[in-house]
DSSP file (Angstrom, degrees, kcal/mol; ACC not computed):
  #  RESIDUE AA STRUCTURE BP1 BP2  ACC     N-H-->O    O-->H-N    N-H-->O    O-->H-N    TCO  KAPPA ALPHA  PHI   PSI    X-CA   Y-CA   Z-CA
    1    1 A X              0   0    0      0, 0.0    62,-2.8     0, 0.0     2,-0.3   0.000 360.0 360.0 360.0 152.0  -25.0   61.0   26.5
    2    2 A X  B     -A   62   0A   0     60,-0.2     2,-0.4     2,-0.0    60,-0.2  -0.937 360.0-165.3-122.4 149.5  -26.3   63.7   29.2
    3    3 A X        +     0   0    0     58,-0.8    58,-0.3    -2,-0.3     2,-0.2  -0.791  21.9 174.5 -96.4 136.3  -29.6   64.9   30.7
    4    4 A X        +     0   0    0     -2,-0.4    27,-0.3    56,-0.2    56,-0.3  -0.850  24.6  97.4-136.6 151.1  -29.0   68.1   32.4
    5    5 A X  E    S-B   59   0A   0     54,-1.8    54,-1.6    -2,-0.2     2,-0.4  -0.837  71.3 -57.8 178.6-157.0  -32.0   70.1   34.0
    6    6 A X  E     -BC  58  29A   0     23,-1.7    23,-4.9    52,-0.2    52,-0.2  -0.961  58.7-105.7-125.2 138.7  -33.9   70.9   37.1
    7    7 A X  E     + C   0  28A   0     50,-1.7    49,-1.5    -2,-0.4    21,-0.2  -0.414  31.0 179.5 -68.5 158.7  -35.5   68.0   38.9
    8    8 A X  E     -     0   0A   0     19,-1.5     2,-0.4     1,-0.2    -1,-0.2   0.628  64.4 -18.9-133.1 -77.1  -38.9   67.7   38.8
    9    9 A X  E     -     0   0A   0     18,-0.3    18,-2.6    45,-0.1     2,-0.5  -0.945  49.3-149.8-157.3 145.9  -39.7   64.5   41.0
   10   10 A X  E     - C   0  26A   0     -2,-0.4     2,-0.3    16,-0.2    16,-0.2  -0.799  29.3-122.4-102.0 139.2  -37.7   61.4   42.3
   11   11 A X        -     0   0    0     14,-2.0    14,-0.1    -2,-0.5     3,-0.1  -0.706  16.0-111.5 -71.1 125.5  -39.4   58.2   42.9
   12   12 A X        -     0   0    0     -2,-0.3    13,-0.2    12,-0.1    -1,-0.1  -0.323  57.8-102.6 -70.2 143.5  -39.9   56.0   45.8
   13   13 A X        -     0   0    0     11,-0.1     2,-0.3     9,-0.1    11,-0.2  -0.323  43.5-151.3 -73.9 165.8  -37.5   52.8   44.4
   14   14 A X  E     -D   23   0A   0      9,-1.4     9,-1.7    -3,-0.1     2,-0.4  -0.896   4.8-142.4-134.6 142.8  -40.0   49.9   43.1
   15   15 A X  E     -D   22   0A   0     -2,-0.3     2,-0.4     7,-0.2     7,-0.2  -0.975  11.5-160.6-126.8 155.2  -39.3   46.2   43.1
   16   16 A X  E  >> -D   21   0A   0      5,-0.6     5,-3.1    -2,-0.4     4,-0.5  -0.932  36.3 -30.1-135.9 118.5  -40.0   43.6   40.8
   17   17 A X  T  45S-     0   0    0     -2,-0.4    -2,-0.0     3,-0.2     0, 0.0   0.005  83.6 -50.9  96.6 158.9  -40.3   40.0   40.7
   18   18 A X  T  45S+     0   0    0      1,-0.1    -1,-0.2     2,-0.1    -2,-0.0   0.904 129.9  55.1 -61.8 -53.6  -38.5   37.0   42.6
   19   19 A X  T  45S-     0   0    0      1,-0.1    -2,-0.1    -3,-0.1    -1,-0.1   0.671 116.2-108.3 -89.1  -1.8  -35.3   38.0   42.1
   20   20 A X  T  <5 -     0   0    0     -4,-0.5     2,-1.4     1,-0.2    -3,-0.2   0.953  39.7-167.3  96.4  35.7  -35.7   41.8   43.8
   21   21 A X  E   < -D   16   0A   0     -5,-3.1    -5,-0.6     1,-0.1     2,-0.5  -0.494  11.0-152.5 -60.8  89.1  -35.5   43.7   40.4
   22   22 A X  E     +D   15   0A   0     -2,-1.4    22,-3.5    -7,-0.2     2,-0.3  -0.563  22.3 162.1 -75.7 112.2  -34.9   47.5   41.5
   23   23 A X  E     +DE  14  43A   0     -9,-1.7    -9,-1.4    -2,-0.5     2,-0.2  -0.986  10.3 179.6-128.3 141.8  -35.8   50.3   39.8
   24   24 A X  E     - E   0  42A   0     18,-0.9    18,-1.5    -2,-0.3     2,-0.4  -0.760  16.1-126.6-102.0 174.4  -36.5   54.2   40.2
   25   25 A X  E     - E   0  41A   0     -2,-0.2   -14,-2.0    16,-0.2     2,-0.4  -0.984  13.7-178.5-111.7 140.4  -37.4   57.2   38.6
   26   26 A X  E     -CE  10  40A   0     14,-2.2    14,-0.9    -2,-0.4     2,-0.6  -0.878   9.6-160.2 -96.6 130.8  -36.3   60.5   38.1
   27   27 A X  E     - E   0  39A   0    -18,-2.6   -19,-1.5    -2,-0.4     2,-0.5  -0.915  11.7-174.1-119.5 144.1  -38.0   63.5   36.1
   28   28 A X  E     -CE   7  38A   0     10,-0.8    10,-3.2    -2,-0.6     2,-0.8  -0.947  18.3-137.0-132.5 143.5  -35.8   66.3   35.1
   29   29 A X  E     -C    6   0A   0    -23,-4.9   -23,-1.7    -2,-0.5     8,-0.1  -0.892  25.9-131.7-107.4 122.8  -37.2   69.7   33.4
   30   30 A X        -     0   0    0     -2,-0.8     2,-0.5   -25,-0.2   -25,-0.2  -0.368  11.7-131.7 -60.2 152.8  -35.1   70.6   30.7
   31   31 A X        +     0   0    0    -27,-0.3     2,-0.1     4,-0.1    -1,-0.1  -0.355  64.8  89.2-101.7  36.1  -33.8   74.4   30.5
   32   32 A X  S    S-     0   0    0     -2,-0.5     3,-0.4     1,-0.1     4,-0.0  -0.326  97.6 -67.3-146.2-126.4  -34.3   75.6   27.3
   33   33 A X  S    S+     0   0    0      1,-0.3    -1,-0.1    -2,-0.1    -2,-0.0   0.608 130.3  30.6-105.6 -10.6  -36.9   77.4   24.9
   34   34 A X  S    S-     0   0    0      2,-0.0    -1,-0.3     0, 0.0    -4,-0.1   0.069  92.6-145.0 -64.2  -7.6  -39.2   73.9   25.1
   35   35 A X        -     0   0    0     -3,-0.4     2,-0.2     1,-0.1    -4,-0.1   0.590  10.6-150.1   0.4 152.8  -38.6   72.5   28.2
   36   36 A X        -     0   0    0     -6,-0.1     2,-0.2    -8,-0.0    -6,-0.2  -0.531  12.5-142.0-125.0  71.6  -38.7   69.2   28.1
   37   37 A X        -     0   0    0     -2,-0.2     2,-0.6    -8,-0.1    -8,-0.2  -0.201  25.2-165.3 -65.1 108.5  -39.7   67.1   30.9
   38   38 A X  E     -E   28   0A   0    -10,-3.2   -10,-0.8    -2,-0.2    -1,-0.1  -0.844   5.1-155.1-117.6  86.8  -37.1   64.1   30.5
   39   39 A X  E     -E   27   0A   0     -2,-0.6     2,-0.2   -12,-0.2   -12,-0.2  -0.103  17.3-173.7 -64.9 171.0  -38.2   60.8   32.7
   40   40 A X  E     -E   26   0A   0    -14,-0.9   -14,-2.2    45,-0.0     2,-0.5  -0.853  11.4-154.3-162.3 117.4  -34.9   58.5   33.7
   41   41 A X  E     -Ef  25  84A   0     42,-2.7    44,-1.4    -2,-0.2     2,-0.3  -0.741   3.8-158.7-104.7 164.4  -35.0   55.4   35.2
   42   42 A X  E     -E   24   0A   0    -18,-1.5   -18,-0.9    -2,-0.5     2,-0.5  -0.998  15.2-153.5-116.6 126.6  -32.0   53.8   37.5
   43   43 A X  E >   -E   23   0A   0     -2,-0.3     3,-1.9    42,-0.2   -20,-0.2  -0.839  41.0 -30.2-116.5 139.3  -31.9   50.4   38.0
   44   44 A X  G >  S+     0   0    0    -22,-3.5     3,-2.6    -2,-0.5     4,-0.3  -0.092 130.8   9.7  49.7-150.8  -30.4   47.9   40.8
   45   45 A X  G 3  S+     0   0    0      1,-0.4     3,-0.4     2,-0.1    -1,-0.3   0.300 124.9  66.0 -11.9 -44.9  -27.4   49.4   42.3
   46   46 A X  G <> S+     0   0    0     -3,-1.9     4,-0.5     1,-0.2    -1,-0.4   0.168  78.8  76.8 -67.8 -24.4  -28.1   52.4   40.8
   47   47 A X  T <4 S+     0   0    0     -3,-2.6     4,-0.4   -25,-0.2    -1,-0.2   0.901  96.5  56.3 -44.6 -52.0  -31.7   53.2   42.9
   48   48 A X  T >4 S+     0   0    0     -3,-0.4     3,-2.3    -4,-0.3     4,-0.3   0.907  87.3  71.8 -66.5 -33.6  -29.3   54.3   45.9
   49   49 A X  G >4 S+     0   0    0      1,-0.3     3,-0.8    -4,-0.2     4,-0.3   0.956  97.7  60.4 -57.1 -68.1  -27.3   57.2   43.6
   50   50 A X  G 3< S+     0   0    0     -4,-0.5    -1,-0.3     1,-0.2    -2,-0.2   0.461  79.0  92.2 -14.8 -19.4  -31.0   59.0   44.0
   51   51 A X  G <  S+     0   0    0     -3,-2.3    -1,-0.2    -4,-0.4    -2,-0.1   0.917  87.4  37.5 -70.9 -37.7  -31.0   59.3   47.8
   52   52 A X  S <  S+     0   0    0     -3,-0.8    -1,-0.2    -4,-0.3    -2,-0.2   0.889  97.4  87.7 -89.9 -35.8  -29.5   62.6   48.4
   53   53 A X        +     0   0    0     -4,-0.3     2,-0.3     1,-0.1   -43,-0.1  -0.051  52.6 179.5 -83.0 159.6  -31.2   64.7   45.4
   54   54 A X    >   -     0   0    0    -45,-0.0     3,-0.6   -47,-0.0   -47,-0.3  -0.940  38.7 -67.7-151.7 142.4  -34.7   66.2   46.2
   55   55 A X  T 3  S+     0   0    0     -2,-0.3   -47,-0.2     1,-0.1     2,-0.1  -0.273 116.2  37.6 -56.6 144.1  -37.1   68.4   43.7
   56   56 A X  T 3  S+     0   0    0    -49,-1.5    -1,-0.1     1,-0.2   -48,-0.1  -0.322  89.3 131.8 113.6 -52.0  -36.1   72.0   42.4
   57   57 A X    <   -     0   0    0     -3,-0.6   -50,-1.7   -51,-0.2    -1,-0.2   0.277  54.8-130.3 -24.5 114.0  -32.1   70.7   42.2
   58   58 A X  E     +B    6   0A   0    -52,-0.2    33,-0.8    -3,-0.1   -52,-0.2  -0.804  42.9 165.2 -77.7 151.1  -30.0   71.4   39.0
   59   59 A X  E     -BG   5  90A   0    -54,-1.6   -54,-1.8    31,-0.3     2,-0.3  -0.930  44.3-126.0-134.4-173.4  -28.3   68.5   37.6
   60   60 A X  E     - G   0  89A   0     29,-2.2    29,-0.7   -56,-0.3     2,-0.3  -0.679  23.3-166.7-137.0  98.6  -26.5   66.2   35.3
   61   61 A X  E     - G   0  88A   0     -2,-0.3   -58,-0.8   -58,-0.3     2,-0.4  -0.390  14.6-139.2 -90.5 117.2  -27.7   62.9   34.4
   62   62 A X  E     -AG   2  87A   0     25,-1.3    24,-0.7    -2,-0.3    25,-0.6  -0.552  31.0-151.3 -56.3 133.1  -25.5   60.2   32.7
   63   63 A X  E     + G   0  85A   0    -62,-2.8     2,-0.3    -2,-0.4    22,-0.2  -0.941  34.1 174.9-132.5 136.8  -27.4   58.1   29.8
   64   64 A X  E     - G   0  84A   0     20,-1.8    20,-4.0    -2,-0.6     2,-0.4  -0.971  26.6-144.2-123.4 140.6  -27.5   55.2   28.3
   65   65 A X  E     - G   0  83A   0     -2,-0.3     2,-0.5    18,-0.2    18,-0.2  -0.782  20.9-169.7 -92.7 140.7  -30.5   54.8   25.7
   66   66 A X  E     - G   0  82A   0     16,-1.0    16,-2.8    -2,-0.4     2,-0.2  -0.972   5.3-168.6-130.0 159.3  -31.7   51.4   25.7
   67   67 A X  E     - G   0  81A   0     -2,-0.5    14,-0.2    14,-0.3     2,-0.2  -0.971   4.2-164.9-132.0 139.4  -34.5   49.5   23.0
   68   68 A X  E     - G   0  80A   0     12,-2.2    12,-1.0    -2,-0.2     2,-0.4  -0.598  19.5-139.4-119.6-168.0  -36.3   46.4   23.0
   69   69 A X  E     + G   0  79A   0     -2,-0.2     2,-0.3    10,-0.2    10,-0.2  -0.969  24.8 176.8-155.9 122.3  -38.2   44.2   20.8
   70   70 A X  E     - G   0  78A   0      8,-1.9     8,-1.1    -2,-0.4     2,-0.2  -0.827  16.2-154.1-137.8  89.7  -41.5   42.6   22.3
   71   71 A X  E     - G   0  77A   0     -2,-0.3     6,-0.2     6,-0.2     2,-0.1  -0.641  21.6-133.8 -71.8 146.0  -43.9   40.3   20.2
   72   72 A X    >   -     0   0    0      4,-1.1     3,-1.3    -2,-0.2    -1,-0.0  -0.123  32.3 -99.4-111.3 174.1  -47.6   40.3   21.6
   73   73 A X  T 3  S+     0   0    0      1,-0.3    -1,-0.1     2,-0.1    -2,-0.0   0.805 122.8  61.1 -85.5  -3.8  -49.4   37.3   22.0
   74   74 A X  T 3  S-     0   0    0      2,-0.1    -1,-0.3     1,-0.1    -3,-0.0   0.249 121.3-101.0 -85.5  24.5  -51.3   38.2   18.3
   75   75 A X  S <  S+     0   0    0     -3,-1.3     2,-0.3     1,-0.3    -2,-0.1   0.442  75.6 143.8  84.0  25.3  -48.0   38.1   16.6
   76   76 A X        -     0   0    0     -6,-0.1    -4,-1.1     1,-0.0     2,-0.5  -0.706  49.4-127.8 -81.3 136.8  -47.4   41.9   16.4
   77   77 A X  E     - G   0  71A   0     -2,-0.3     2,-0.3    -6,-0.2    -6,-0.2  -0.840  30.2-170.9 -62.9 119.4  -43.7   43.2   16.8
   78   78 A X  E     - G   0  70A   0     -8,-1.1    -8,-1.9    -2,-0.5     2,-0.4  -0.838   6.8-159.8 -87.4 142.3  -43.7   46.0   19.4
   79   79 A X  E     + G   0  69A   0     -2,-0.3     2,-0.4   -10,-0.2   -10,-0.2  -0.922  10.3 177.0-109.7 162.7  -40.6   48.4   20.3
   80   80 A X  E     - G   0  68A   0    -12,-1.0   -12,-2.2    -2,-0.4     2,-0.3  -0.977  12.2-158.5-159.9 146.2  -40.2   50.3   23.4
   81   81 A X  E     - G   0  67A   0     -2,-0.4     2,-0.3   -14,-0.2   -14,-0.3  -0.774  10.3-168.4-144.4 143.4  -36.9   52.5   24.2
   82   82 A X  E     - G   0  66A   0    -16,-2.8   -16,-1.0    -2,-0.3     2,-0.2  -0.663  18.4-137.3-140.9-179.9  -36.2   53.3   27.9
   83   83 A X  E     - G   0  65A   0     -2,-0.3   -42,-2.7   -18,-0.2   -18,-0.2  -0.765  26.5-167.8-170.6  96.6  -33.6   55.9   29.0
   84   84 A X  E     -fG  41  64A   0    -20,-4.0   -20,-1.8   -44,-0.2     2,-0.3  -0.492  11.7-137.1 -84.2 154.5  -31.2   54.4   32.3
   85   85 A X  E     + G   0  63A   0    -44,-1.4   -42,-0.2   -22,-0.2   -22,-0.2  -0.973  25.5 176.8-133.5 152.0  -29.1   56.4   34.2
   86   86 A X  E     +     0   0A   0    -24,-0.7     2,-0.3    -2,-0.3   -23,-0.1   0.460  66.5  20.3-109.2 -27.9  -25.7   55.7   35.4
   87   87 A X  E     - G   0  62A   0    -25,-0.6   -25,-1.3     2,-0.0    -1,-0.2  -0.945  52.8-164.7-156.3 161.9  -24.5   59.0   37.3
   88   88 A X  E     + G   0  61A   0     -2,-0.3     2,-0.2   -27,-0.2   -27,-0.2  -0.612  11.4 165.6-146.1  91.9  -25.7   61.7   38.7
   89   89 A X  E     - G   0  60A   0    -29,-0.7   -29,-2.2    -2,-0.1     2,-0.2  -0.631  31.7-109.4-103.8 155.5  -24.4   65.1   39.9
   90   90 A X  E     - G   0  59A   0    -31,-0.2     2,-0.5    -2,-0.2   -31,-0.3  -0.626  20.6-145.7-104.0 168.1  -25.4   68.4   40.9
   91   91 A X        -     0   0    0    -33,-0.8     2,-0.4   -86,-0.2   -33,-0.1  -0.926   7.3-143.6-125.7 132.3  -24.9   71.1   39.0
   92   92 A X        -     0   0    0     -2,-0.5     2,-0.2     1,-0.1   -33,-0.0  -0.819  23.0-130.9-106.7 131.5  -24.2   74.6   40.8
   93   93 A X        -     0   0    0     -2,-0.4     2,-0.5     1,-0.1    -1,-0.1  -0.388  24.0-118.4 -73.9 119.5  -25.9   77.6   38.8
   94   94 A X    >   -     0   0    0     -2,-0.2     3,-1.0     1,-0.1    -1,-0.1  -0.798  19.7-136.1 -90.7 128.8  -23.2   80.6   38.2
   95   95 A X  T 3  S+     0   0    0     -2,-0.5    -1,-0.1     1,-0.3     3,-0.1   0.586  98.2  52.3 -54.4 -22.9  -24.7   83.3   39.9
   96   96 A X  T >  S-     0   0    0      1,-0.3     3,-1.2     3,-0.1    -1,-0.3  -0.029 108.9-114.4-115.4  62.9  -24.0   86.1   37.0
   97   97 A X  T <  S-     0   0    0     -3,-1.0    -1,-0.3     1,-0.3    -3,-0.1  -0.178  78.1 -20.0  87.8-129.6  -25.8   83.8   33.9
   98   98 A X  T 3  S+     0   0    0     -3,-0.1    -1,-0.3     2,-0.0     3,-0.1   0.626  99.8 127.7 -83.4 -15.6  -23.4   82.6   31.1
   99   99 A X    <   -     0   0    0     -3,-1.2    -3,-0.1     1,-0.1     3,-0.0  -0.065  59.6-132.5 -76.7 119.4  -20.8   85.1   31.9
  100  100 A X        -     0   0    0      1,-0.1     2,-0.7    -6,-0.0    -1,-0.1  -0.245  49.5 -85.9 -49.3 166.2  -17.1   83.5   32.5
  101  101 A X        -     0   0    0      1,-0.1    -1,-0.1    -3,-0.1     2,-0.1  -0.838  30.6-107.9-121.7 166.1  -15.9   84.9   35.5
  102  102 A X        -     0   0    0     -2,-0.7     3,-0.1     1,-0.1    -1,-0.1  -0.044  33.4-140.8 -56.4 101.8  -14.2   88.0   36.2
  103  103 A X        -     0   0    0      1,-0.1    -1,-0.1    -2,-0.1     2,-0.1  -0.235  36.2 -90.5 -68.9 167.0  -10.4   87.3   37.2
  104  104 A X    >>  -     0   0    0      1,-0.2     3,-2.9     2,-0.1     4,-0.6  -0.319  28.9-118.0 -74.6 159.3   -9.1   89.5   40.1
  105  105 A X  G >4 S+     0   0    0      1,-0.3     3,-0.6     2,-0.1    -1,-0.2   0.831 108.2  73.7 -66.0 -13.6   -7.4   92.8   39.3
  106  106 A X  G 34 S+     0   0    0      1,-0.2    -1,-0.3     0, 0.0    -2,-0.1   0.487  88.5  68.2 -77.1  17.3   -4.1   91.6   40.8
  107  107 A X  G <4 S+     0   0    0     -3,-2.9    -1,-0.2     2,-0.1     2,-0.2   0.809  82.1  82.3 -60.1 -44.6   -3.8   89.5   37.7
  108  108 A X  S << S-     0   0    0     -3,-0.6     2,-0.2    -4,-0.6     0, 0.0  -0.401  76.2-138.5 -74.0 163.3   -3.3   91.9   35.7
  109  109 A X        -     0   0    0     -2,-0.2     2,-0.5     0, 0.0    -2,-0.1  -0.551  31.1-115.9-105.0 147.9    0.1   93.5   35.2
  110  110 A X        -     0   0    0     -2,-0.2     2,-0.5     0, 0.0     0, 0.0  -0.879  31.4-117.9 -90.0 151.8    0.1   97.5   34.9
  111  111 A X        -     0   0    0     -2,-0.5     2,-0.1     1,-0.1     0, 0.0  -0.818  12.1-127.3-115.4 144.0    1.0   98.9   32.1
  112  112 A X        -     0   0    0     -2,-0.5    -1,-0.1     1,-0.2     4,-0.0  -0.134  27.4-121.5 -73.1 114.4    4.0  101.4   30.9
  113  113 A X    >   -     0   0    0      1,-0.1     3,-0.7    -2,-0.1    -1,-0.2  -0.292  21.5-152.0 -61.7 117.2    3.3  104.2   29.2
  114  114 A X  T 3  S+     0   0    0      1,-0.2     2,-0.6     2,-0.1     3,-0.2   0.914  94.2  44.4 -20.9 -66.6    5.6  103.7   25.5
  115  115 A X  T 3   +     0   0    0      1,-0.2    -1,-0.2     3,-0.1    -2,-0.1  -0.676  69.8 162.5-120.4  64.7    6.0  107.6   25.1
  116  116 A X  S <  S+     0   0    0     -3,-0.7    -1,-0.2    -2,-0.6    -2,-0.1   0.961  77.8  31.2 -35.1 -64.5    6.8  108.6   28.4
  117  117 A X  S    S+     0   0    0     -3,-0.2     2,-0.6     2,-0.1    -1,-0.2   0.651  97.5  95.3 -94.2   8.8    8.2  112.0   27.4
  118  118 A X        -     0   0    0      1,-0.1    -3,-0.1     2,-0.0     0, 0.0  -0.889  48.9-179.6 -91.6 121.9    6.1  112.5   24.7
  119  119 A X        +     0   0    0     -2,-0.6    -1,-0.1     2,-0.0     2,-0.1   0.547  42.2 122.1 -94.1  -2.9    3.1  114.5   25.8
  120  120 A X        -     0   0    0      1,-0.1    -5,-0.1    -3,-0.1    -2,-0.0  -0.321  46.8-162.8 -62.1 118.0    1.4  114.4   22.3
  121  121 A X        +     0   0    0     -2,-0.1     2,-0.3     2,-0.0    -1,-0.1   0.422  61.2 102.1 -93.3  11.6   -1.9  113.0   22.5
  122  122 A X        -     0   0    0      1,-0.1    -2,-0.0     2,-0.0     0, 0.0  -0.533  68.0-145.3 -74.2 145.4   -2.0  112.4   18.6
  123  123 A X              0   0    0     -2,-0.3    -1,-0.1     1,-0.2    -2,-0.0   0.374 360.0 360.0-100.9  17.8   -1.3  108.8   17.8
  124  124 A X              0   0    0      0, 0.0    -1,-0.2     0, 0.0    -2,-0.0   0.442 360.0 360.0-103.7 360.0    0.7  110.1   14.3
């Protein structure tokens, strides 16, 4: 699965614990007739992938959804659903919208007029 959007804000990385658990965050604003403002955490290795990206940036976030299952100490089942990411790239905005783009005119071939010595501009 993918995120893709404009960033919002990266996180200073946070540690956890004895053993150095690292995690950061990312927020990414979605593009579309909602926006969505789409938190993302990265974990261990994964903090450092975050170092060059900055707010305002388009990108495109790999995801994995993850769920847990946490009983409280009054014997309720809780769930709680996280959303990692794994990659991260930037995404360069085509300057004329959705439009494919224009190949050059030396692609094309010109083409031969059929009815050279026919001057008739009727097509019957």
């Amino acid at each position: 699965m993918e995120v893709q959007g404009r960033i919002k804000m990266v996180g200073e990385t946070q540690t956890f614990g004895s053993n150095g658990f690292r995690k950061r965050e990312i927020v990414v604003t979605t593009e579309e007739q909602y926006p969505q403002h789409i938190m993302v955490e990265f974990v261990q290795d994964k903090c450092d992938l975050l170092n060059s990206y900055k707010a305002g940036q388009q990108v495109k976030i790999n995801i994995n959804l993850r769920g847990r299952e946490w009983v409280n100490p009054q014997g309720e089942t809780k769930y709680f659903n996280s959303i990692q990411g794994w990659r991260i790239e930037a995404v360069q905005a085509a300057a004329s919208g959705d439009m494919p783009p224009v190949p050059p005119t030396e692609a094309f071939e010109p083409v031969s007029d059929l009815n050279e010595g026919d001057n008739d501009d009727l097509p019957f």
